[in-house]
KEKOLVEX-403556 format. One record per residue (C-alpha): residue number from 1; residue in one letter; y, z, x. Coordinates in nm, 2 decimals, always signed. Each point is the difference from the previous one (the first is absolute). Example, Ala and Ser with C-alpha at 12.3 -4.5 7.8 and 13.67 -1.06 7.14 Angstrom:
+-----+------+--------+--------+--------+
| seq | type |     c2 |     c3 |     c1 |
+-----+------+--------+--------+--------+
|   1 |    A |  -0.45 |  +0.78 |  +1.23 |
|   2 |    S |  +0.34 |  -0.07 |  +0.14 |
+-----+------+--------+--------+--------+
# end
This chain:
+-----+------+--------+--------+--------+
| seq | type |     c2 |     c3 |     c1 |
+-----+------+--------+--------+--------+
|   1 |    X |  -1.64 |  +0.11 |  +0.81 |
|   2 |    X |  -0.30 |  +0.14 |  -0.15 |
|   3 |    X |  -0.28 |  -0.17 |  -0.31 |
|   4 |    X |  -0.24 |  +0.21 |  -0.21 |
|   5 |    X |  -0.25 |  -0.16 |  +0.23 |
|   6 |    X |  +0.12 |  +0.11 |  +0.30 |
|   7 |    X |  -0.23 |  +0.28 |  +0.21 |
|   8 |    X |  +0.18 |  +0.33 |  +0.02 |
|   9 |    X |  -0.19 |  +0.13 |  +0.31 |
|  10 |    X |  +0.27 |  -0.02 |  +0.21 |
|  11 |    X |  +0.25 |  +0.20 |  -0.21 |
|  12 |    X |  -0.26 |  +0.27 |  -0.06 |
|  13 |    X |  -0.04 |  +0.07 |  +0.35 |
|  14 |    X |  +0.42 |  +0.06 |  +0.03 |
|  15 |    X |  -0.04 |  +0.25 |  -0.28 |
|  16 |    X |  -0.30 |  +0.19 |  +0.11 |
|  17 |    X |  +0.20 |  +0.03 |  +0.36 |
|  18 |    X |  +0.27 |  +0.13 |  -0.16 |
|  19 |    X |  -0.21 |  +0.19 |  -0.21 |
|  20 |    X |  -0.22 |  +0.12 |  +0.26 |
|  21 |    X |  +0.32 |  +0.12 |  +0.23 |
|  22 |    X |  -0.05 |  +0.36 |  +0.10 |
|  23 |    X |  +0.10 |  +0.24 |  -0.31 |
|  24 |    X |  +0.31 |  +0.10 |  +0.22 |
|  25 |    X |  +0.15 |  -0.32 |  +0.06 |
|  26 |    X |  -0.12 |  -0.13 |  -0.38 |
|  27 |    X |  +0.21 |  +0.29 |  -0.09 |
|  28 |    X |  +0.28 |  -0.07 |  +0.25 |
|  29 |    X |  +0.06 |  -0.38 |  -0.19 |
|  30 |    X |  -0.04 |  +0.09 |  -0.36 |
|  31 |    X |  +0.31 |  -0.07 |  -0.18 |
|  32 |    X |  +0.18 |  -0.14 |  +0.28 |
|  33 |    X |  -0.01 |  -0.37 |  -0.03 |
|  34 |    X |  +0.11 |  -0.10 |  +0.31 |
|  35 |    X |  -0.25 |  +0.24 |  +0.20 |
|  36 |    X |  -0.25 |  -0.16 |  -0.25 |
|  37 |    X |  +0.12 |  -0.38 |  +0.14 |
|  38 |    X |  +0.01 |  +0.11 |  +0.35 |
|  39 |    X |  -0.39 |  +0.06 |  -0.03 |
|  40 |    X |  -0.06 |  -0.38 |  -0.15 |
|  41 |    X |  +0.20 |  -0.17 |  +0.25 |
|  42 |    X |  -0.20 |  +0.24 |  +0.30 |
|  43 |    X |  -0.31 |  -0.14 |  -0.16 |
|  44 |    X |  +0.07 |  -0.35 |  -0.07 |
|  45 |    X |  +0.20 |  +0.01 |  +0.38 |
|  46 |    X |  -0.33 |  +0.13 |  +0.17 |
|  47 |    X |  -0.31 |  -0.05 |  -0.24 |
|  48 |    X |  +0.00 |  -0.30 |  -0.25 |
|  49 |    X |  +0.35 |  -0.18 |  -0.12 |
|  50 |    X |  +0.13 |  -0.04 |  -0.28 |
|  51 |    X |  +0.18 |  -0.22 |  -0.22 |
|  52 |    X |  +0.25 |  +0.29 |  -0.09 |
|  53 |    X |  +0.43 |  -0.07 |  +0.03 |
|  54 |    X |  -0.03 |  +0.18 |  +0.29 |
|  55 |    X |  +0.31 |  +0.25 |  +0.11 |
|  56 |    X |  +0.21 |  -0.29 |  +0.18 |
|  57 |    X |  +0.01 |  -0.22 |  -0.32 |
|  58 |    X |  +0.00 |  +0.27 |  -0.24 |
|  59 |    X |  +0.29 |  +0.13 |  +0.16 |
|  60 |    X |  +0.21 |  -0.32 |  -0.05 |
|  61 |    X |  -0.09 |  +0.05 |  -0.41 |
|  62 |    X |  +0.02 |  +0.41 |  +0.01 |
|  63 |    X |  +0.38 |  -0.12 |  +0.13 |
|  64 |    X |  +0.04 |  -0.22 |  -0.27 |
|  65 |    X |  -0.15 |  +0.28 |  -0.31 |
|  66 |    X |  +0.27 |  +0.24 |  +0.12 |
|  67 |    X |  +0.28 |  -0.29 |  -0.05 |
|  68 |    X |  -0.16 |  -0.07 |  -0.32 |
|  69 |    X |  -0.09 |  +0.37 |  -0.16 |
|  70 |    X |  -0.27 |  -0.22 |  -0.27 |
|  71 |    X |  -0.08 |  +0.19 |  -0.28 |
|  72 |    X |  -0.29 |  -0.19 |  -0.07 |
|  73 |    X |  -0.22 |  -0.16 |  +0.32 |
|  74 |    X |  -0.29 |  -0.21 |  -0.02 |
|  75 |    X |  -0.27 |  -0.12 |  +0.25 |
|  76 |    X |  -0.22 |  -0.29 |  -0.02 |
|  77 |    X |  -0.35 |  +0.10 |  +0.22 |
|  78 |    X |  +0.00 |  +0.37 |  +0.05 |
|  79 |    X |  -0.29 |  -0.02 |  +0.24 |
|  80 |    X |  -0.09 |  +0.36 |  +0.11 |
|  81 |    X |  +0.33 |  +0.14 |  -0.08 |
|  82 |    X |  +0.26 |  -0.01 |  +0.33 |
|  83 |    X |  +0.24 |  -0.17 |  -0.16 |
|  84 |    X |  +0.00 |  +0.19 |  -0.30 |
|  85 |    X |  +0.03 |  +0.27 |  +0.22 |
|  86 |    X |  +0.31 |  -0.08 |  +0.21 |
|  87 |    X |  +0.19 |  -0.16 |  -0.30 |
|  88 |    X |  -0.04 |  +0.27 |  -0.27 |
|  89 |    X |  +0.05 |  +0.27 |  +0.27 |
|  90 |    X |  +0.36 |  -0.19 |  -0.03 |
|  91 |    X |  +0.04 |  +0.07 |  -0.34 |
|  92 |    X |  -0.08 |  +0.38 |  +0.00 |
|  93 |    X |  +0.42 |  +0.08 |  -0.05 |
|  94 |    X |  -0.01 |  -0.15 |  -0.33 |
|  95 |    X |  -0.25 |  +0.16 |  -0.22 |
|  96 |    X |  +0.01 |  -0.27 |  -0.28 |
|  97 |    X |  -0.10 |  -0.23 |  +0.26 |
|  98 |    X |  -0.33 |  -0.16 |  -0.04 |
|  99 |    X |  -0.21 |  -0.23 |  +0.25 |
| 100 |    X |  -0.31 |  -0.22 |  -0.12 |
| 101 |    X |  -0.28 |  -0.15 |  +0.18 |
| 102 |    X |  -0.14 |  -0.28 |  -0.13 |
| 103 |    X |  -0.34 |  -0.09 |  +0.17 |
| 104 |    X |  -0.31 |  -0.23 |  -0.12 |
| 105 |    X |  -0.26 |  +0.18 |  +0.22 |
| 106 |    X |  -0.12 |  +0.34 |  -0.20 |
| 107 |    X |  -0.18 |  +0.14 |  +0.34 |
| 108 |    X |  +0.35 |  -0.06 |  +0.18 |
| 109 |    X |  +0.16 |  +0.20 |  -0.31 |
| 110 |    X |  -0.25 |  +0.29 |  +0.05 |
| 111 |    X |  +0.07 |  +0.01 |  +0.36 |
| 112 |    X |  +0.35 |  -0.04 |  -0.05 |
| 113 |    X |  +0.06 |  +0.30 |  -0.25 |
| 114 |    X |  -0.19 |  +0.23 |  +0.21 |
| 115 |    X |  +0.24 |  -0.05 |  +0.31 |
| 116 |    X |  +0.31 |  +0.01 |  -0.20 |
| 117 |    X |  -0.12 |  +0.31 |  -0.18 |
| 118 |    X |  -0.02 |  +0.14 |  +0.33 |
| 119 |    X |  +0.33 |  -0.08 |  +0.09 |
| 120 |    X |  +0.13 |  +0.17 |  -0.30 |
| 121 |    X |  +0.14 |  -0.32 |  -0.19 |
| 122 |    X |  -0.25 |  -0.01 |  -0.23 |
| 123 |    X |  +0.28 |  +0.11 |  -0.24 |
| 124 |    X |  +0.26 |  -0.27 |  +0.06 |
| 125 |    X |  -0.28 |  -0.32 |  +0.07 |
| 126 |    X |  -0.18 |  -0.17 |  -0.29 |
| 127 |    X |  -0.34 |  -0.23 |  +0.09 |
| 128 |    X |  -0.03 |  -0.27 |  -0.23 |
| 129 |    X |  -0.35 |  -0.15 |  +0.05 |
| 130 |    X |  -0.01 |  -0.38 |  -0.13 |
| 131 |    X |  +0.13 |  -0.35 |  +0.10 |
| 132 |    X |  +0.35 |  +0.06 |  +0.01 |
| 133 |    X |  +0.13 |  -0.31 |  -0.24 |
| 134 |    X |  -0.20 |  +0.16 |  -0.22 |
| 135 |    X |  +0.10 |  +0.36 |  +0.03 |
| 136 |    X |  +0.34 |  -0.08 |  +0.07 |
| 137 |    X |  +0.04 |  -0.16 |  -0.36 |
| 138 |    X |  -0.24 |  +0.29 |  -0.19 |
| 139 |    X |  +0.28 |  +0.25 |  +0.19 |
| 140 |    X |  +0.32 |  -0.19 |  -0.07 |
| 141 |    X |  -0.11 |  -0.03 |  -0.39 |
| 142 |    X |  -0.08 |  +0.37 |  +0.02 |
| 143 |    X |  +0.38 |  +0.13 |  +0.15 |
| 144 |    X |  +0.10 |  -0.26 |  -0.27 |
| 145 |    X |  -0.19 |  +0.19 |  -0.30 |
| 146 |    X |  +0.17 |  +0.33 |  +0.14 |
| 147 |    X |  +0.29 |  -0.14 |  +0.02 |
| 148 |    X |  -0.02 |  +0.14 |  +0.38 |
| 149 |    X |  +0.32 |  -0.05 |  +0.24 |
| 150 |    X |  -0.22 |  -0.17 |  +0.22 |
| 151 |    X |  +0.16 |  -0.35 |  -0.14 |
| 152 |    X |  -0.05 |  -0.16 |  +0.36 |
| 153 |    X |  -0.11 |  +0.14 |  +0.37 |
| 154 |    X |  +0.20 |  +0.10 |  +0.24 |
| 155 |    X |  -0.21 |  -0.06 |  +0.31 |
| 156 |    X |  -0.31 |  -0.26 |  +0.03 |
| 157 |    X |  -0.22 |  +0.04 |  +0.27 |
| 158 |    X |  -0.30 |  -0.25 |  +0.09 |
| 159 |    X |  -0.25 |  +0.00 |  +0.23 |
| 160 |    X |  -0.31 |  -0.15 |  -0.15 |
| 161 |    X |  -0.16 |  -0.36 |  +0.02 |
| 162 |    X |  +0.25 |  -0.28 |  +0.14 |
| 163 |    X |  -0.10 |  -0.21 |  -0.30 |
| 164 |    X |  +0.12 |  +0.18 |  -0.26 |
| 165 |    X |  +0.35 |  +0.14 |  +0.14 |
| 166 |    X |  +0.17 |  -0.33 |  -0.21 |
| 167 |    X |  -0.24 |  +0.00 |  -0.32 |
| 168 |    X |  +0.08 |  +0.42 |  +0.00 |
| 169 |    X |  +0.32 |  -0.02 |  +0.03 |
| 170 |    X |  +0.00 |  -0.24 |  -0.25 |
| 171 |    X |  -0.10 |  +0.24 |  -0.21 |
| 172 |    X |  +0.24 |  +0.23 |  +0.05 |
| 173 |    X |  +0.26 |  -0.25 |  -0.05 |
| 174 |    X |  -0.16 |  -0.08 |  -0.34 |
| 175 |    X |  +0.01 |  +0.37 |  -0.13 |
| 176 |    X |  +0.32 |  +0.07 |  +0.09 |
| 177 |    X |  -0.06 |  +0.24 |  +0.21 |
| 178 |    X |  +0.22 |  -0.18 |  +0.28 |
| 179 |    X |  +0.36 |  +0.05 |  -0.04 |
| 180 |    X |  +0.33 |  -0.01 |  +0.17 |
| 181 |    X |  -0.03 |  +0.31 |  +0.31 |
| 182 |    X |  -0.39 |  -0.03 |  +0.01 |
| 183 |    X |  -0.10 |  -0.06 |  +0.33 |
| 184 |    X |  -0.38 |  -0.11 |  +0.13 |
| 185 |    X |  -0.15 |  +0.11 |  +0.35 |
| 186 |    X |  -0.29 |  -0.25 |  +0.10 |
| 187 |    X |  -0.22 |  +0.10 |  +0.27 |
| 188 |    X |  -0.18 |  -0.27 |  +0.23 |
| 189 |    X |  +0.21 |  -0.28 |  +0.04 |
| 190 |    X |  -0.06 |  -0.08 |  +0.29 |
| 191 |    X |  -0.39 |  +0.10 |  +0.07 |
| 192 |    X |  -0.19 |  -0.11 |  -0.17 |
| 193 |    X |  +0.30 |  -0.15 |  -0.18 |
| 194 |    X |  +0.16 |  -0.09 |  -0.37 |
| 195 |    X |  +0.19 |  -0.31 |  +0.11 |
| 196 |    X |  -0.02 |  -0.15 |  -0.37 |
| 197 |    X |  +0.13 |  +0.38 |  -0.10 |
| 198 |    X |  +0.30 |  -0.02 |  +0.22 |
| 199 |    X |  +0.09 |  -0.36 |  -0.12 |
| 200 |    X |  +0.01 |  +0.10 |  -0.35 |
| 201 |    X |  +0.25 |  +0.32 |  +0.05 |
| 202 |    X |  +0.22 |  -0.19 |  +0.24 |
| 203 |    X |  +0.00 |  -0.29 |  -0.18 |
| 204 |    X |  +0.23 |  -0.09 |  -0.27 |
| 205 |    X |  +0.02 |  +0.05 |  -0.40 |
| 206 |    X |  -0.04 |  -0.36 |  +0.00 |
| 207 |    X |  -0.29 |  -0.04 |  +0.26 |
| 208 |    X |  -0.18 |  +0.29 |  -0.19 |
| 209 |    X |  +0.04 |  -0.17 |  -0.36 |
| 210 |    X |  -0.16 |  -0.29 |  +0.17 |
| 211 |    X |  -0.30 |  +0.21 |  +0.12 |
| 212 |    X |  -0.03 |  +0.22 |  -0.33 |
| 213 |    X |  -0.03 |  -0.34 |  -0.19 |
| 214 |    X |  -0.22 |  -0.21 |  +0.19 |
| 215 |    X |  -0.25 |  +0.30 |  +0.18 |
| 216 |    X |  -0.17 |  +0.20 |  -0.28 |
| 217 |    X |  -0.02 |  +0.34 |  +0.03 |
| 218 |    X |  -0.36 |  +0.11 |  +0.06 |
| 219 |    X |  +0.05 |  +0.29 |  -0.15 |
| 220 |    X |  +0.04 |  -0.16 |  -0.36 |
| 221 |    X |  +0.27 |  -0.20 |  -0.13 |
| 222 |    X |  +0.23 |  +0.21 |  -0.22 |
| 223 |    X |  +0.06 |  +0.12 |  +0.39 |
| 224 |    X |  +0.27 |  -0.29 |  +0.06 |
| 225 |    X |  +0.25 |  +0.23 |  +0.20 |
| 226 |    X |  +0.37 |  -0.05 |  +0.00 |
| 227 |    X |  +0.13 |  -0.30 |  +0.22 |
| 228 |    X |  +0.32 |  +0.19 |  -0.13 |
| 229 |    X |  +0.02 |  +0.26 |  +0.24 |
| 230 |    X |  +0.22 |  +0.03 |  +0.30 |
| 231 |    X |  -0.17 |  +0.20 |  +0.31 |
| 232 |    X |  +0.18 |  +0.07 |  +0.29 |
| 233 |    X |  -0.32 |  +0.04 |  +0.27 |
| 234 |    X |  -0.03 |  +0.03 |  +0.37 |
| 235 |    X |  -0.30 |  -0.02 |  +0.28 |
| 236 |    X |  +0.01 |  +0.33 |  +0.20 |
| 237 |    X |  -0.23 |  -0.05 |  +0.31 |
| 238 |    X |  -0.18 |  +0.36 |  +0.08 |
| 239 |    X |  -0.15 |  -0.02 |  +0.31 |
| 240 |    X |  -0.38 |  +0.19 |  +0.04 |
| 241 |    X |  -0.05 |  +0.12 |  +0.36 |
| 242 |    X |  -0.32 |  +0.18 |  -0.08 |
| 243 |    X |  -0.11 |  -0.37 |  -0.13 |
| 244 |    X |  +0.11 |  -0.18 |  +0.27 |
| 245 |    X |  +0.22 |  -0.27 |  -0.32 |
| 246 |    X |  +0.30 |  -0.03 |  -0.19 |
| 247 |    X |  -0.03 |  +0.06 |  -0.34 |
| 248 |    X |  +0.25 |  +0.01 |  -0.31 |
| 249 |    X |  +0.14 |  +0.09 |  -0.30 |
| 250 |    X |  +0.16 |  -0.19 |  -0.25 |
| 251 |    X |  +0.29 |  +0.18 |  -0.16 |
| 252 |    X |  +0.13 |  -0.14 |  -0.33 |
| 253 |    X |  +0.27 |  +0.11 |  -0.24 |
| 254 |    X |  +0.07 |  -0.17 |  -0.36 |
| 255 |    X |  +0.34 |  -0.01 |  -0.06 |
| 256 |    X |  +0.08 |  -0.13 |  -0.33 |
| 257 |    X |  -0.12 |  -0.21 |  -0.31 |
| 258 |    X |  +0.14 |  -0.35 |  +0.04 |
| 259 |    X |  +0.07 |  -0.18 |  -0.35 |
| 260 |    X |  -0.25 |  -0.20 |  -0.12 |
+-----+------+--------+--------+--------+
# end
């Protein structure tokens, strides 16, 4: 959700509270993650919000991680870090998991690293500063050099601007790193909403082919996507009492390479 342009004042203020809690309390949440996300939401309930997951949300994709187990997770818009936190805390069982965050804004980054460090996931959480397309392809080419495991992702989440949820996923489509048993969280569907998002991962191979051939990917054209995919994907409705709305997730699962 973030730009290199965007003003970081705002996310500066949530570190220096957490920062600034007293030295007894500071100690009381270091290297517990969820004590660490208990002191966000408090702040973002009571002070300023947020455009975090939030616990309700994030519980419906911490529900789905567990079914999953990924080896490999990915984020698109790490923002200050709570999602990072929540999910990788998920992944602490399996030691050669790994979770990256891929965010444009390098204040965000900053802010983000600092919060997850606190938490004690500093360990299992990569920050990959950049526009994702682009860092996306620089780290598929580099697990390819290795010749890392990390062939395709087990878990997707995004939660950064509405626009770019199709061209994005696009792009992961286009490096393969998509593949039958992947599934993709998207946050927001509702508010402030990724209708054009939810059309393309319900819609058909077919319908897709037609969109990847006839809407050019802003993110550069060797970023086609594969109109060969079939997703299995589902609306969950989370409801926000605290926000007085309704808000949702999109859950979406590939399920196999179609011929063609």
């Amino acid at each position: 959700m973030s730009t290199e342009q965007t003003s970081t004042e705002k996310e500066q203020k949530l570190l220096d509270h957490i920062l600034g809690l007293p030295k007894e309390k500071l100690d009381s949440i270091r290297g517990r993650p969820e004590e660490v996300l208990k002191v966000i939401d408090d702040y973002s309930n009571n002070v300023e919000s947020f455009m975090n997951v939030g616990p309700l949300k994030g519980k419906v994709i911490v529900d789905k991680i567990r079914e999953v187990k990924p080896k490999v997770m990915i984020e698109l818009g790490g923002y200050v870090g709570y999602s990072a936190i929540l999910f990788a805390n998920e992944l602490l069982e399996d030691p050669a998991a790994k979770y990256y965050s891929f965010e444009i804004n390098e204040g965000f980054a900053k802010i983000a690293r600092q919060i997850i460090q606190l938490a004690g996931l500093e360990h299992k959480v990569t920050i990959v500063v950049g526009r994702a397309a682009n860092s996306l392809a620089e780290i598929a080419h580099t697990w390819e050099e290795q010749k890392h495991s990390y062939v395709s992702v087990g878990f997707v989440f995004i939660d950064h601007w509405k626009n770019l949820y199709v061209p994005d996923l696009r792009v992961l489509e286009s490096l393969n790193l998509i593949a039958p048993g992947t599934v993709i969280a998207a946050d927001n569907i509702y508010f402030p909403g990724a209708p054009d998002y939810v059309k393309y991962v319900q819609g058909s191979p077919e319908e897709r082919r037609e969109h990847n051939y006839s809407v050019p990917n802003i993110n550069g054209q060797e970023y086609l996507g594969r109109w060969n995919i079939l997703y299995e994907s589902k609306t969950i409705a989370v409801p926000e009492p605290n926000k007085n709305r309704t808000d949702a997730v999109e859950i979406t699962k590939c399920i196999e390479y179609l011929n063609g």
